[in-house]
Phi, psi and omega in degrees: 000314177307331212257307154320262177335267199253056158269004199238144211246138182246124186257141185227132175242144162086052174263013186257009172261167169332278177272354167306318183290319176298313183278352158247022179257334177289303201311305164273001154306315174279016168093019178262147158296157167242104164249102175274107204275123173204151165317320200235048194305322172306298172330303185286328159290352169256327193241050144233013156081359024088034198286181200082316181278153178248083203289123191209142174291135146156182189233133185304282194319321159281133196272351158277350164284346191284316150299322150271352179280001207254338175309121179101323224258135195267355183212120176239145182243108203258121194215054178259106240182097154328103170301147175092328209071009162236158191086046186269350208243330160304297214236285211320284178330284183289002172286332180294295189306337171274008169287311196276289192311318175311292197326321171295312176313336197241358133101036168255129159332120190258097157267138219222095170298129177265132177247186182285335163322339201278324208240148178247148194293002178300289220253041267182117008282350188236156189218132184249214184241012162281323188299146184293152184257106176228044216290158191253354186234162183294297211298334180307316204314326212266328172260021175276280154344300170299303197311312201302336162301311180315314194286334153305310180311278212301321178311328172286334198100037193244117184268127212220134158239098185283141166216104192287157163206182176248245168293135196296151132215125191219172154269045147238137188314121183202174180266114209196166173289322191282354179265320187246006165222336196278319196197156195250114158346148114106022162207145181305129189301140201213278200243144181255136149235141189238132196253033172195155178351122204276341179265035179248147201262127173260153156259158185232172192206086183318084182329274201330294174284355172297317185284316182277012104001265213302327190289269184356263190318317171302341213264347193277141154323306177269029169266151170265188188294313208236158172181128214228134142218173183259127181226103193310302147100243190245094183270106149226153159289162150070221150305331151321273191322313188279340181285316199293301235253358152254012158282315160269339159292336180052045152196164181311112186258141166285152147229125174280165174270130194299151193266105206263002179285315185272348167318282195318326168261347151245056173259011189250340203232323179252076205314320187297325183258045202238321181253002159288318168307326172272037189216028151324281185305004163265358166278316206271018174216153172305108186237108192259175195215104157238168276199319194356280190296301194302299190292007173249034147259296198282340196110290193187149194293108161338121163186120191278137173314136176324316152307318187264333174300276226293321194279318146319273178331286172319259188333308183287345174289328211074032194249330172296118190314170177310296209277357171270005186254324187293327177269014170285310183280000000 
């Protein structure tokens, strides 16, 4: 299979983002070629810390630059992810869709990160890969739409993997909750703010481990053409999460509650925080994920302990306080 694998090419969109980056760091850790599509392929081969890709001009939005970079490539990995949350209703669909004509021209697997946006609280505390899609917000509405393209895409014979988790983290600065709502980047963690109830269980999604998740499932042989799974990943409440993450600071973080008031007035003026408020109701009930159909394909899930995941996250923000970063190193 190691042999096979690297003679074989992989096209990654969004690789200077979270899972793009993530899934194209695992890939060439595992012996794939890596080809990564951006406007500015120099700019990015120099500032995205990434060696290994093979960095090619085009733009995710156009679907012939998107085909030809896709020539040859036996796996495309759609990690393309609007920042901010904005303009999703703009961009998302069609990058997908120029994502689907590569993939079909070049007869590659399309991997698809799936989220929880997808879902309403009707389906709600646990999500199978059974559950109804029912969403309550435009950006659900809009990967509700996406999955479904896929799934029509696969009726033709466009072979598609979906692997769902819940908020994105990692140790690189991205767009996610723990970078931009929990705590501030490029200073030692002093304090939290959180944005929903504390006993209540949120899911998370370690990038390392979401990327070998999804590389592990493309690499199998017994997958069918559409195939969706679920990744339990890092389920905590709360009071968990500030227990982890002062476990890891090796101090006490005080936490506030996110001021959603204040949100709520300038969400009339700010398309980003307009769309945070509507992923409220995703703090205020339990939203769980289960890993069933994944762990008897796999054995067991990829998962890094909470801690040493949080302590990697901190550190790549530039969040570990001084003296845990100096015994860190």
């Amino acid at each position: 299979m190691s042999g096979k694998r690297d003679a074989q090419l992989a096209l990654v969109i969004g690789a200077t983002g979270g899972i793009g980056g993530a899934v194209a760091d695992r890939l060439v850790a595992g012996g794939w070629r890596v080809r990564a599509l951006h406007r500015d392929p120099e700019t990015a081969r120099k500032t995205s810390g990434r060696p290994g890709l093979d960095w090619v001009k085009g733009d995710a939005m156009v679907e012939a630059d998107v085909v030809a970079a896709a020539k040859g490539a036996s796996l495309l990995v759609h990690g393309a992810n609007p920042p901010g949350y904005r303009n999703w209703a703009g961009l998302q669909l069609p990058m997908l869709n120029a994502s689907i004509a590569a993939a079909r021209a070049a007869g590659a697997r399309l991997v698809f990160p799936g989220t929880v946006y997808n879902y309403g609280p009707d389906a709600f505390p646990t999500l199978t890969e059974a559950s109804p899609q029912n969403p309550l917000t435009r950006k659900g509405a809009i990967r509700v739409r996406m999955e479904e393209a896929l799934k029509v895409a696969s009726e033709d014979g466009l072979r598609v993997l979906i692997v769902r988790a819940g908020d994105f983290f990692g140790p690189r600065p991205g767009n996610n909750w723990l970078s931009q709502g929990l705590l501030k980047p490029g200073r030692p963690i002093a304090a939290l703010t959180y944005p929903g109830p504390m006993s209540v269980a949120h899911c998370w999604a370690y990038l390392p481990d979401l990327a070998e998740t999804m590389v592990r499932l493309a690499e199998r042989e017994d997958l069918a053409g559409f195939e969706v799974f679920h990744m339990r990943g890092q389920t905590l409440t709360g009071d968990e999460l500030v227990a982890a993450l002062e476990a890891v600071a090796g101090r006490r973080l005080p936490v506030s509650r996110l001021p959603w008031f204040a949100i709520r007035a300038m969400a009339p003026f700010n398309e980003t925080m307009r769309e945070m408020l509507e992923m409220r109701y995703l703090w205020e009930s339990p939203v769980l994920l289960d890993n069933s159909k994944l762990t008897a394909r796999l054995g067991a899930e990829p998962h890094t302990p909470t801690q040493a995941a949080l302590r990697a996250a901190l550190a790549g923000l530039d969040a570990l306080p001084r003296e845990t970063a100096a015994l860190a190193a």
